[in-house]
VODREN-444394 format. One line per field, with one value per atom (N, C-alpha, C): x, y, z; residue number from 1. Coordinates in steps of 0.02 Angstrom, whole numbers, plus 50000, padded with zeros to 5 digits. Layout:
BEGIN
x = c(X ...)
y = c(Y ...)
z = c(Z ...)
nr = c(NUM ...)
***
This chain:
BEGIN
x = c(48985 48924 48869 48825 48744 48729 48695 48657 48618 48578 48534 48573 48609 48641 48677 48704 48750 48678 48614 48569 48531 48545 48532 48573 48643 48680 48693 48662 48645 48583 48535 48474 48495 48536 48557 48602 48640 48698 48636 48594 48539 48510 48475 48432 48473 48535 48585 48561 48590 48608 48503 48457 48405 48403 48404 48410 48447 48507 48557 48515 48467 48439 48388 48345 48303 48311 48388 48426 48433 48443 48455 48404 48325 48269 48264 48271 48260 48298 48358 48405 48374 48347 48303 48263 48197 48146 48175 48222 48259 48289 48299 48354 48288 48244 48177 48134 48111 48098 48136 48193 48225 48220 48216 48224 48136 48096 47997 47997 48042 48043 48074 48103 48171 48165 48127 48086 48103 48163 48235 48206 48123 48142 48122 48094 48082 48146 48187 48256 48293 48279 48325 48244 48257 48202 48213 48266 48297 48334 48320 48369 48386 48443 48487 48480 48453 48448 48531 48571 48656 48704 48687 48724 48714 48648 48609 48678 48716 48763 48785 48804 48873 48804 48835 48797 48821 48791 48846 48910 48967 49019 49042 49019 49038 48987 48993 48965 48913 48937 48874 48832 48839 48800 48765 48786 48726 48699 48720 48653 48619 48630 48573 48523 48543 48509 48458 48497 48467 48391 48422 48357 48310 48307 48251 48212 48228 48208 48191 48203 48169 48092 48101 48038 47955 47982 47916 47916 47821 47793 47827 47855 47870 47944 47978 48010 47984 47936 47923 47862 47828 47772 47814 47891 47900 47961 48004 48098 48098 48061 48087 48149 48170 48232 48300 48288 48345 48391 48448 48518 48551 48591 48624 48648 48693 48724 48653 48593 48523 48529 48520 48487 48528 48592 48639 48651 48612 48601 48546 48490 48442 48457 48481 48488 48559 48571 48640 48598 48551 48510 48481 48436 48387 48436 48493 48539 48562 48571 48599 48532 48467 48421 48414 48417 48450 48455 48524 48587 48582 48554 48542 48489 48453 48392 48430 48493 48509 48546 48624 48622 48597 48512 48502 48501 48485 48486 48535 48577 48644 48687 48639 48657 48612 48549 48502 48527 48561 48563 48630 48705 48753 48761 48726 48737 48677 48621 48588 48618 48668 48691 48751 48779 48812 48815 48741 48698 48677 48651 48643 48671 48760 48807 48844 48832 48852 48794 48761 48695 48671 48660 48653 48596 48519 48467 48427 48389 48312 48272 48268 48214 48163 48140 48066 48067 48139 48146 48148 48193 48209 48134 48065 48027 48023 48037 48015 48074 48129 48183 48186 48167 48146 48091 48024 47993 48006 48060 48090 48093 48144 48212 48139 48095 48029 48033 48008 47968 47989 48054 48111 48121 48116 48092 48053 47996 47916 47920 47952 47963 47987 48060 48067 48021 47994 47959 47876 47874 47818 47842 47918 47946 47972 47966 47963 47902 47845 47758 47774 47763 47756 47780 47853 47890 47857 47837 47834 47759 47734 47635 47676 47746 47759 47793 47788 47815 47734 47706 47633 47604 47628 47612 47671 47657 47706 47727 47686 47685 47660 47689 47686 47618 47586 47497 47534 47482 47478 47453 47423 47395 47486 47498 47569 47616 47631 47661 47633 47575 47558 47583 47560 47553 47632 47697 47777 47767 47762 47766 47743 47678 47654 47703 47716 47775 47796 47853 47903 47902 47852 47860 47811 47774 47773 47842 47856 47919 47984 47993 48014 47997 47920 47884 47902 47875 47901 47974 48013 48083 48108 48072 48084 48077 47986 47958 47979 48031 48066 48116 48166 48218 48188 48156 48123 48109 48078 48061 48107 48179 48242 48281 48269 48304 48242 48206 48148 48107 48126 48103 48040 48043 48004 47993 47930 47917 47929 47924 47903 47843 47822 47768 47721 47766 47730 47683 47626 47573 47548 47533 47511 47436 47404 47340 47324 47379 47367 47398 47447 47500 47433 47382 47342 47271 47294 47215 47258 47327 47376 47370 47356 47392 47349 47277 47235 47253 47261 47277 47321 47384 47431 47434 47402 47394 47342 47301 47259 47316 47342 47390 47429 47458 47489 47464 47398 47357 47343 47314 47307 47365 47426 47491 47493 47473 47489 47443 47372 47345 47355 47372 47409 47457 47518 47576 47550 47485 47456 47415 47404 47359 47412 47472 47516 47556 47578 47568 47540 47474 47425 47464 47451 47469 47520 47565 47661 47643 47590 47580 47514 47484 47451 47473 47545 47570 47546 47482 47450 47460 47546 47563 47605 47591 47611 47570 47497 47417 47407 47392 47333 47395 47460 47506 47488 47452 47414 47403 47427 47370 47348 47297 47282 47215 47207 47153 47183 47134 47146 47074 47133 47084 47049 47075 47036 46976 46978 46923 46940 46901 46933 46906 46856 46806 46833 46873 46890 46818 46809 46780 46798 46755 46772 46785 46767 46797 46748 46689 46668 46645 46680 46680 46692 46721 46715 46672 46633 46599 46594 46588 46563 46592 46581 46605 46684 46675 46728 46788 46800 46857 46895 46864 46859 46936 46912 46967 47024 47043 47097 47132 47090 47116 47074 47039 47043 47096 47132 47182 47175 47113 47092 47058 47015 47014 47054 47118 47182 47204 47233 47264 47224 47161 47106 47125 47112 47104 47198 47236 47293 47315 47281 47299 47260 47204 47154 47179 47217 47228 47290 47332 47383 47376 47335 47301 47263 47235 47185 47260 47307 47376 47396 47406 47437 47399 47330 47279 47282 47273 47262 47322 47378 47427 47460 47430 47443 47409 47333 47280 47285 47322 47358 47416 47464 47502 47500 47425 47416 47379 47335 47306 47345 47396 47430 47491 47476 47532 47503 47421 47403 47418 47441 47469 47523 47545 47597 47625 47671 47695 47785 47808 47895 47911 47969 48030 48030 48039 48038 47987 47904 47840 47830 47839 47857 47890 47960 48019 47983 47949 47908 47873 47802 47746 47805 47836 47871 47898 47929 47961 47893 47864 47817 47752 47752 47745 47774 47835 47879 47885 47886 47908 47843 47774 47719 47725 47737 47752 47789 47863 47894 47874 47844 47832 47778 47718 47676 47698 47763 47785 47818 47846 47891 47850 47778 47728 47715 47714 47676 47719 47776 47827 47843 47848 47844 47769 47727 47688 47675 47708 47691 47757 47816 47875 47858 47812 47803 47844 47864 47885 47953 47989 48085 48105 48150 48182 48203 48220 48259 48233 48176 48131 48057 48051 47992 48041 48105 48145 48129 48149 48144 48078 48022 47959 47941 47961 47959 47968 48048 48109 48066 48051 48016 47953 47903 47857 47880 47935 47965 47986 48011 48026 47982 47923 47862 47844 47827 47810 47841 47912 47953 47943 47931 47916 47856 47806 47737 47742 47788 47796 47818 47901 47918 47875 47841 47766 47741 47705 47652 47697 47763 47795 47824 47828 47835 47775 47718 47646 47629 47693 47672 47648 47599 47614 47618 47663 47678 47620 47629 47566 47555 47492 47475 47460 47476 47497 47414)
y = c(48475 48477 48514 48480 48513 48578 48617 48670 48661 48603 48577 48567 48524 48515 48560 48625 48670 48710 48727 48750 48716 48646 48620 48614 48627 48651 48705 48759 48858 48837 48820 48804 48757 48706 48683 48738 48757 48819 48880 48891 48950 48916 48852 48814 48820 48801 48806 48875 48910 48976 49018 48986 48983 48953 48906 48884 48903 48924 48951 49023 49048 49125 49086 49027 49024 48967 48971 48950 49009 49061 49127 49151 49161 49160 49156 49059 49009 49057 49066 49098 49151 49205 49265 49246 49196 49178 49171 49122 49107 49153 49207 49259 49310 49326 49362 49333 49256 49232 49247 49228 49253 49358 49397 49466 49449 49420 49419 49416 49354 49333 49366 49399 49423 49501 49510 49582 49648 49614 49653 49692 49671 49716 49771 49828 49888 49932 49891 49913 49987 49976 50019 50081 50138 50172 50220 50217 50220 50174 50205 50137 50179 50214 50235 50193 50210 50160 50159 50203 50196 50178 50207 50217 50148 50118 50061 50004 49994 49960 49958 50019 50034 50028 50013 50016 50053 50086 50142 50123 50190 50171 50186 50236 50289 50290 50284 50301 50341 50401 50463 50430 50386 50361 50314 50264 50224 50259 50306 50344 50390 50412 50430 50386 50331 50284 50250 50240 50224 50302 50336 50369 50381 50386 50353 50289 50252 50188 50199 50242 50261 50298 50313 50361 50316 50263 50213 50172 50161 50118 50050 50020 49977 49968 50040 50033 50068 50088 50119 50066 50015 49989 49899 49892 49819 49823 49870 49855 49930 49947 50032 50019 49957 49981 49954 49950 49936 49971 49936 49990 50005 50027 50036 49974 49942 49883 49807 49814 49781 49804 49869 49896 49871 49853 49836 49765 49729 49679 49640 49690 49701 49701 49783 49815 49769 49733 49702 49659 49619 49564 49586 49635 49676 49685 49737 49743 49704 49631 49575 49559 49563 49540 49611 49635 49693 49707 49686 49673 49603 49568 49486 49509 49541 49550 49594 49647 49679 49629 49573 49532 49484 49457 49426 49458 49525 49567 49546 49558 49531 49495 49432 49357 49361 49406 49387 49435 49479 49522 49537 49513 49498 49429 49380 49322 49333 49365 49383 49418 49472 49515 49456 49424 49391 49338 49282 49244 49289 49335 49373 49409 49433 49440 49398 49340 49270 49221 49281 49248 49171 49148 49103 49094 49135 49149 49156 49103 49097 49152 49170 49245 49189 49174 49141 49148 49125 49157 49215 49255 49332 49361 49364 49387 49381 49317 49278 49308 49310 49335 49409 49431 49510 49513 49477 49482 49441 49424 49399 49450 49479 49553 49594 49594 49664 49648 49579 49548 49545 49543 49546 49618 49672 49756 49765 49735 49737 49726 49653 49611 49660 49704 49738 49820 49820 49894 49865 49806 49765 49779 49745 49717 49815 49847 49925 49930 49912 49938 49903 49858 49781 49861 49855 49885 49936 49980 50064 50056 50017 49978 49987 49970 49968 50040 50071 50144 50191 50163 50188 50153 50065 50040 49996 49945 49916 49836 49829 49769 49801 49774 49779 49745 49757 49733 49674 49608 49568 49542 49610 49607 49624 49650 49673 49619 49583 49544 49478 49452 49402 49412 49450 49477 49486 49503 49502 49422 49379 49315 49275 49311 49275 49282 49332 49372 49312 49325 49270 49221 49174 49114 49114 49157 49155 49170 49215 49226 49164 49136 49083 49031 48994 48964 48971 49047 49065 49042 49061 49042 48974 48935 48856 48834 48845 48802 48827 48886 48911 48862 48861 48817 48743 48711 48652 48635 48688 48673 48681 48706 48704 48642 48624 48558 48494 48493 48442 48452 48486 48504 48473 48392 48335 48309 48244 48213 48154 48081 48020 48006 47979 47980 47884 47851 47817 47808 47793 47804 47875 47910 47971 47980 47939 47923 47927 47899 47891 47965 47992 48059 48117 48110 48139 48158 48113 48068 48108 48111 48127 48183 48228 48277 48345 48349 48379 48383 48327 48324 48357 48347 48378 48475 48469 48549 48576 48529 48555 48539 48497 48510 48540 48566 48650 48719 48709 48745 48759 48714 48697 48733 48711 48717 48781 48822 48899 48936 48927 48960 48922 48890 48864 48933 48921 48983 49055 49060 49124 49130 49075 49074 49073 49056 49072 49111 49174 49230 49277 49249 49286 49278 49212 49169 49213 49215 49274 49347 49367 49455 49454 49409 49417 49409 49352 49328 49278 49255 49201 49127 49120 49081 49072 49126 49131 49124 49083 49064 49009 48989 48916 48845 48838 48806 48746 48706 48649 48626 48558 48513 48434 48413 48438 48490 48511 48533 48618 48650 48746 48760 48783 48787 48721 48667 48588 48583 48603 48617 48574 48544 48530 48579 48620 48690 48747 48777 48823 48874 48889 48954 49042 49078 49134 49132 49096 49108 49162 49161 49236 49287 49317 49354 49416 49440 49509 49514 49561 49575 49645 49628 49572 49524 49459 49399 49367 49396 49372 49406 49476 49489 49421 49405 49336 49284 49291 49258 49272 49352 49366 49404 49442 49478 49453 49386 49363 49309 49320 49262 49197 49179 49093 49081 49120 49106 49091 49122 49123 49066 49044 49005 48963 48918 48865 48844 48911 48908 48867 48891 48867 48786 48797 48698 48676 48695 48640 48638 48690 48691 48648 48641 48596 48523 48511 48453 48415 48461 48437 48445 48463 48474 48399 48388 48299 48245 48260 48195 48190 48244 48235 48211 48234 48223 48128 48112 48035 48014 48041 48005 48010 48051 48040 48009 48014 47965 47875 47866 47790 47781 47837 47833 47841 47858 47863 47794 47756 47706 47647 47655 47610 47643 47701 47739 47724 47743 47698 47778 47792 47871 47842 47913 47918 47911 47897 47906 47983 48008 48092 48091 48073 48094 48055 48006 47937 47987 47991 48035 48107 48142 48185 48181 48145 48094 48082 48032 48018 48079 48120 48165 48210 48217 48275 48218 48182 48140 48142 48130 48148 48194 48274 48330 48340 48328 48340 48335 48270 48254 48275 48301 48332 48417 48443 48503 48517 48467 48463 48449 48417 48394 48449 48498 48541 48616 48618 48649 48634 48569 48553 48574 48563 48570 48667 48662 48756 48789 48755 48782 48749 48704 48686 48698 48705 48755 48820 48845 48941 48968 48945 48975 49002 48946 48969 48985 49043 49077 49017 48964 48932 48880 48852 48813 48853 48920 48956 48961 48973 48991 48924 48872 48798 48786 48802 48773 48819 48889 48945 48919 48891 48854 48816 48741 48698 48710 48767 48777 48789 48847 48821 48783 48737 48672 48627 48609 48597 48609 48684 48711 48685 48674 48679 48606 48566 48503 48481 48527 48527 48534 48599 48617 48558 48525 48467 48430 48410 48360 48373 48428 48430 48427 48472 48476 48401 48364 48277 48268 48290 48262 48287 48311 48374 48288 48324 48276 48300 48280 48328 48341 48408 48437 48380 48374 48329 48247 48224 48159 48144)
z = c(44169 44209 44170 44165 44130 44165 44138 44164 44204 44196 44259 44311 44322 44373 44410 44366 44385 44439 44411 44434 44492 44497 44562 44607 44610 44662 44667 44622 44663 44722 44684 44736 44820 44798 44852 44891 44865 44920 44949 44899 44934 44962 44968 45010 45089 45087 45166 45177 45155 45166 45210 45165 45208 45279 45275 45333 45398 45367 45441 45447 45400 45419 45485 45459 45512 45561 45571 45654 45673 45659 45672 45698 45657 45684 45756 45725 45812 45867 45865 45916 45941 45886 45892 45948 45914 45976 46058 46061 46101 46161 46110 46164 46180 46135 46157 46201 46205 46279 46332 46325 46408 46401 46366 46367 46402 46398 46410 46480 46495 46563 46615 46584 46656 46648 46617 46609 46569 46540 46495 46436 46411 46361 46335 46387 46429 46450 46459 46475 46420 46362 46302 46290 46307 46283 46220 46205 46131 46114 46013 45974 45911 45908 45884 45803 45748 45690 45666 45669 45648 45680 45758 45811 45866 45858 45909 45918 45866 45892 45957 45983 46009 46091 46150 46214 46235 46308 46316 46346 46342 46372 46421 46446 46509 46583 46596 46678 46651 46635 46616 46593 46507 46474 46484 46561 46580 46624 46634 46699 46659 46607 46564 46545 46510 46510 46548 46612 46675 46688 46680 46693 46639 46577 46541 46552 46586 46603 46677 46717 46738 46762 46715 46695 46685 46674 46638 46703 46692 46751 46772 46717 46760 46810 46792 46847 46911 46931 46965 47015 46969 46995 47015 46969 46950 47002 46984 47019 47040 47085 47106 47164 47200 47209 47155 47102 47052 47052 47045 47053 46974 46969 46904 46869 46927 46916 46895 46914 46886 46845 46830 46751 46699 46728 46657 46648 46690 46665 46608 46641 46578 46518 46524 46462 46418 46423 46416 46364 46401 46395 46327 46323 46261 46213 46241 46178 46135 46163 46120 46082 46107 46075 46004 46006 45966 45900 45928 45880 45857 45873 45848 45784 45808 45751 45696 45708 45643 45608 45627 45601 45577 45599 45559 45497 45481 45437 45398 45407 45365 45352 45383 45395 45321 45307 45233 45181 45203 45144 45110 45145 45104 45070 45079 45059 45000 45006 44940 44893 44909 44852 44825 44849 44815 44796 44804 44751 44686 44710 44644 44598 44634 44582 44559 44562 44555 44473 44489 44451 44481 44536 44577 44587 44564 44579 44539 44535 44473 44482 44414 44402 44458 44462 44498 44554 44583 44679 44704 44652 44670 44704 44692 44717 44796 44787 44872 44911 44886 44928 44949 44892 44912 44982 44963 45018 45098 45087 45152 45174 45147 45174 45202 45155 45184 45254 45230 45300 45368 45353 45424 45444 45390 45398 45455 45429 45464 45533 45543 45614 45666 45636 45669 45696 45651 45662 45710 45714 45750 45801 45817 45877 45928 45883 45931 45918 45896 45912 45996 45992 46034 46115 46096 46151 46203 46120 46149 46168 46184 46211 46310 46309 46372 46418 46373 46401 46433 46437 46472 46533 46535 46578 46588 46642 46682 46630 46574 46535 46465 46436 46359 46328 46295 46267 46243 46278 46256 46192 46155 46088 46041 46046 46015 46012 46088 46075 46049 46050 46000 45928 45928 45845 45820 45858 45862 45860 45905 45897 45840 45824 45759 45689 45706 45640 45628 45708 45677 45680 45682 45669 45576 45564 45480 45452 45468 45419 45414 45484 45490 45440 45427 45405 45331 45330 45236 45215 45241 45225 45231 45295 45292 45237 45222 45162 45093 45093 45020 45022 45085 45080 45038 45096 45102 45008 44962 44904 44883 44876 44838 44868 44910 44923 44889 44889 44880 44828 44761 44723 44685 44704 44675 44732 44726 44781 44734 44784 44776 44737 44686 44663 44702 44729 44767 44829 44828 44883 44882 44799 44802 44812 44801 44823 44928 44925 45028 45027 44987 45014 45025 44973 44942 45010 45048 45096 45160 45165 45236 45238 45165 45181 45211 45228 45230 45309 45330 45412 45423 45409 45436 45422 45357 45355 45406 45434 45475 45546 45564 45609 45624 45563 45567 45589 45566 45567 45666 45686 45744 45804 45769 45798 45817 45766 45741 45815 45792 45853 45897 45939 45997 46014 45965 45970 45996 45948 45966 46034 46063 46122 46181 46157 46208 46213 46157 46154 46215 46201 46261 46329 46336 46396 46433 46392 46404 46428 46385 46392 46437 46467 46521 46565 46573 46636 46675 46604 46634 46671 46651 46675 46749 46786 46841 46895 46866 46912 46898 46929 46924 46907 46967 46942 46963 46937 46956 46881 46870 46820 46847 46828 46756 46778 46854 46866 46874 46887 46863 46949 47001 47042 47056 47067 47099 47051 46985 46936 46882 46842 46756 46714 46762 46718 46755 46762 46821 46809 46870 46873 46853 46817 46807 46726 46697 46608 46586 46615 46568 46636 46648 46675 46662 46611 46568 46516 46514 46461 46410 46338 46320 46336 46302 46321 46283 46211 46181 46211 46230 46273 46322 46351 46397 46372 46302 46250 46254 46281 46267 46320 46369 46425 46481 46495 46542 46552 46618 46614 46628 46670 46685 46601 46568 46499 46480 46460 46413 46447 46504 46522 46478 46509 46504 46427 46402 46322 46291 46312 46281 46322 46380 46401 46361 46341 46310 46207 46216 46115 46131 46193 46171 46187 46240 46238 46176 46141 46088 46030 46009 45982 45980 46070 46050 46059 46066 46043 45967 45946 45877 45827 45871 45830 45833 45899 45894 45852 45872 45817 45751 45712 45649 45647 45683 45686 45657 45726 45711 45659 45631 45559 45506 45520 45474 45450 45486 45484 45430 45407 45361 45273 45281 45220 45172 45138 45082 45074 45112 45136 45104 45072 45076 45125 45135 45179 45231 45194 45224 45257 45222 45276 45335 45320 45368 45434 45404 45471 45507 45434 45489 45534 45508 45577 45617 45615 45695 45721 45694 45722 45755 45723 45762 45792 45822 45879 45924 45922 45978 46007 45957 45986 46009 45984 46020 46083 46120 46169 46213 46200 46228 46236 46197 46196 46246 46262 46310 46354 46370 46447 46476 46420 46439 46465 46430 46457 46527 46532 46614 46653 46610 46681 46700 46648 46649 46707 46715 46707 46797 46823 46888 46927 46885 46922 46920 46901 46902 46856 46793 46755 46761 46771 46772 46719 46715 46643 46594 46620 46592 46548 46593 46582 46524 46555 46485 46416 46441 46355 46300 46339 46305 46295 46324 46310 46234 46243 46183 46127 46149 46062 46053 46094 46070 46024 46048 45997 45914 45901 45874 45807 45868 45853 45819 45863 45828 45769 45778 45691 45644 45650 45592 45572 45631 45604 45559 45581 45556 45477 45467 45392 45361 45390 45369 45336 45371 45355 45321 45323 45267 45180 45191 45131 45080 45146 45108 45089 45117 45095 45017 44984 44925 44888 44843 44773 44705 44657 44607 44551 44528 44490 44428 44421 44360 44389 44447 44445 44498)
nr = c(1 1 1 2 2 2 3 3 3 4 4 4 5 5 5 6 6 6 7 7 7 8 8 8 9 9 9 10 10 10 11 11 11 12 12 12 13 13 13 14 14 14 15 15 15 16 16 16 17 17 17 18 18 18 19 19 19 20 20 20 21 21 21 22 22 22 23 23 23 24 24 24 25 25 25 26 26 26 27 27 27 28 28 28 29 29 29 30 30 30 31 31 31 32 32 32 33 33 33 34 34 34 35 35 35 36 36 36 37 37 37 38 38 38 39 39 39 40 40 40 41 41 41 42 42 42 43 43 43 44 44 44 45 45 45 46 46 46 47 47 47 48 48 48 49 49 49 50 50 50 51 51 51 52 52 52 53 53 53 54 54 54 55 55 55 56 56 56 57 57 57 58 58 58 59 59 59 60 60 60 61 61 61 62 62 62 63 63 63 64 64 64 65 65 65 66 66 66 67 67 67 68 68 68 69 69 69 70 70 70 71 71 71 72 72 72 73 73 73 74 74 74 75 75 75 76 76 76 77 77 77 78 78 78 79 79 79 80 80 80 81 81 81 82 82 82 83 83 83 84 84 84 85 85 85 86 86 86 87 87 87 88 88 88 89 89 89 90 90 90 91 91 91 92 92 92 93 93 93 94 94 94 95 95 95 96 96 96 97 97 97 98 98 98 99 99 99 100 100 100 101 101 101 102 102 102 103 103 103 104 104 104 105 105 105 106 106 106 107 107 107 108 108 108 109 109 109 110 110 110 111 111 111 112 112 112 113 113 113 114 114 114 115 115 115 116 116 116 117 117 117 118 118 118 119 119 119 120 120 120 121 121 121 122 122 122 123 123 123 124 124 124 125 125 125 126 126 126 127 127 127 128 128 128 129 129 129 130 130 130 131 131 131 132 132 132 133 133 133 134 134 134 135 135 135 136 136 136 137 137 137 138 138 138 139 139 139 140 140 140 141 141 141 142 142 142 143 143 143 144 144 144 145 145 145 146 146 146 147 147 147 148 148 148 149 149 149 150 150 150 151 151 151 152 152 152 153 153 153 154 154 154 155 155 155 156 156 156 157 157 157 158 158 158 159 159 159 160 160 160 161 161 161 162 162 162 163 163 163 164 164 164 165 165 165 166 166 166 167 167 167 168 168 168 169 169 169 170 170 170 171 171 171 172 172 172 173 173 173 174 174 174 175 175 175 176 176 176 177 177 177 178 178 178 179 179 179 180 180 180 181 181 181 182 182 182 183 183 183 184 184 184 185 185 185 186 186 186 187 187 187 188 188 188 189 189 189 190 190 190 191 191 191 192 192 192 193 193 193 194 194 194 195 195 195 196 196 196 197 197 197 198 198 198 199 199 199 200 200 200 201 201 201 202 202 202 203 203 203 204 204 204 205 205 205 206 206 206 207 207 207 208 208 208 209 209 209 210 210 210 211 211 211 212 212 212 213 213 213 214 214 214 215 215 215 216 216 216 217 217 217 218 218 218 219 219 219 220 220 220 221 221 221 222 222 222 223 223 223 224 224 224 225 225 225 226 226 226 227 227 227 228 228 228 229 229 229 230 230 230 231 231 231 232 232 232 233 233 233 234 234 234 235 235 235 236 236 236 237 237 237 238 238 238 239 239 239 240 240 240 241 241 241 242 242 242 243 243 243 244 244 244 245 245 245 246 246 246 247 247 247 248 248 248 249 249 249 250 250 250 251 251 251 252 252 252 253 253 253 254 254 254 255 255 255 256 256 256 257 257 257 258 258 258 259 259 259 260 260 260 261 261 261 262 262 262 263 263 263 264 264 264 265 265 265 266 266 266 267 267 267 268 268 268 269 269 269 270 270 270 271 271 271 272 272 272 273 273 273 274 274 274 275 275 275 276 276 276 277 277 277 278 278 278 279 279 279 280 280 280 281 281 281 282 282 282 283 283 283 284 284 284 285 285 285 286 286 286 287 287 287 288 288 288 289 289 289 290 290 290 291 291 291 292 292 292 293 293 293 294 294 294 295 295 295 296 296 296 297 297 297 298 298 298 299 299 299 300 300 300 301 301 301 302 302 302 303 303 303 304 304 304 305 305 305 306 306 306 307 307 307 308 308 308 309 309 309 310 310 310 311 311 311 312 312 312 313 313 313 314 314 314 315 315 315 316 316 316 317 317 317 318 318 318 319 319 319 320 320 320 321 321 321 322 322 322 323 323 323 324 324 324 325 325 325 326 326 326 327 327 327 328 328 328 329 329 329 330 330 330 331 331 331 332 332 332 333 333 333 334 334 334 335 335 335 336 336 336 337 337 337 338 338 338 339 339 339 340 340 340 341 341 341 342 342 342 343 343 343 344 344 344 345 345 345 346 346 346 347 347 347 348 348 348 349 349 349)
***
């Protein structure tokens, strides 16, 4: 076997090995929507960096517990008659969200030390991989800013948790599109002229996608979605009343909630117009295989991801039903990257 070849199946085994980090991610998002919804993640008012494993074990140690969690508004303003046997369902809930986030830790960082004592790893990646590991550092020291915003009031700043959400779906993003280029190292050089004409769109459809994510962010840490459970009208309105009503005005954007709501139906509405409307523009193109499969794919999930909004959003927001609308975003993204990354065309050509 050539050296090349020996070197395109390290890249392929690290390319997997990416990917199962950001199913792991996904799961992350996943188990942190339901900790958003069901109010769990207020619950832990310490986190032990050696010890955080272990939950407690004793009677004593959940009624210690129990009364630090006490102490903060929102048990006092949200569940003041909560019993012990509530609190540990919470805290049960957070803890796994937790401990999910230290293994992903080491879902990235034993399988790195031993690509790299393996010599499995191009001087050229080692950078990017390093700044994964930071980056997943960071997420977590975000994801206790985010928290400790809720030990003063009854809800955690909707500024914190955007900005936790935004994390992780870049870091997600970064690590897809690392995988994505060790598996796909080259493109198709046919229809590079149309690949060339596609590909501005879809990066702007990513783009698009992104603040969407972030506008619903808001949406979560305002609770905005527990008003106006009506579409396609907001208050028997297609303009609801009240969007500037704080001033200044740009606040409006972000801590008014018929704003925030308004603002994220209308970015995901304008999400899957646009995304058909490239779709069918896109079908006169001379596109690979792969970009081809992306467009359809993220057509579809467009679609589904907006239905799964409506529906979230005229049932009042069931745990079950906000977790899936969460994944699906997602979901989305990852498709978005897909896309644009078939749209590559190779340097020089």
């Amino acid at each position: 076997m050539s050296l090349s070849e020996i070197s395109r199946q390290h890249d392929q085994s690290i390319a997997r090995w990416l990917l199962f980090v950001c199913f792991a991610i996904f799961i992350m998002l996943v188990i942190g929507g339901a900790t958003r919804l069901t109010h769990s993640g207020l619950s832990m008012m310490t986190w032990d960096p050696l010890m955080g494993w272990i939950p407690p074990l004793s009677d004593e140690a959940w009624q210690e517990s129990f009364a630090h969690y006490r102490k903060i508004p929102e048990f006092s303003e949200l569940n003041p008659d909560m019993t012990i046997e509530g609190y540990k369902e919470i805290f049960l809930l957070e803890y796994v969200h937790r401990v999910w986030g230290r293994l992903i830790g080491l879902f990235f960082f034993l399988p790195f030390l031993y690509f790299l004592a393996r010599g499995m790893i191009r001087k050229s990646l080692t950078p990017k991989l390093v700044t994964m590991f930071a980056l997943g550092g960071l997420q977590g020291f975000i994801g206790w800013y985010m928290v400790s915003s809720g030990f003063t009031s009854a809800y955690v700043s909707q500024y914190r948790l955007t900005i936790h959400l935004l994390a992780a779906f870049l870091i997600f993003g970064y690590i897809l599109w690392t995988a994505l280029s060790l598996l796909y190292p080259s493109e198709p050089l046919n229809g590079s002229n149309d690949t060339r004409r596609a590909r501005p769109f879809a990066i702007g459809l990513a783009a698009l996608i992104t603040v969407t994510v972030m506008s619903g962010g808001l949406v979560a840490g305002l609770k905005a979605g527990f008003v106006y459970n009506t579409f396609p009208l907001m208050d028997g309105r297609l303009i609801p009343d009240g969007l500037a009503m704080i001033a200044p005005w740009y606040l409006n954007l972000t801590e008014n909630i018929v704003t925030v709501q308004f603002d994220h139906r209308t970015l995901a509405e304008m999400t899957l117009l646009l995304v058909f409307a490239f779709w069918f523009y896109s079908r006169r193109f001379d596109l690979s295989s792969r970009a081809r499969l992306g467009l359809n794919l993220l057509a579809g999930m467009a679609a589904i991801q907006v239905t799964l909004g409506i529906s979230t959003l005229l049932l009042v927001v069931p745990t079950w039903l906000g977790v899936t609308h969460q994944g699906g975003a997602m979901v989305l993204f990852a498709i978005a990257l897909f896309t644009v990354h078939a749209l590559r065309v190779p340097q020089g050509k």
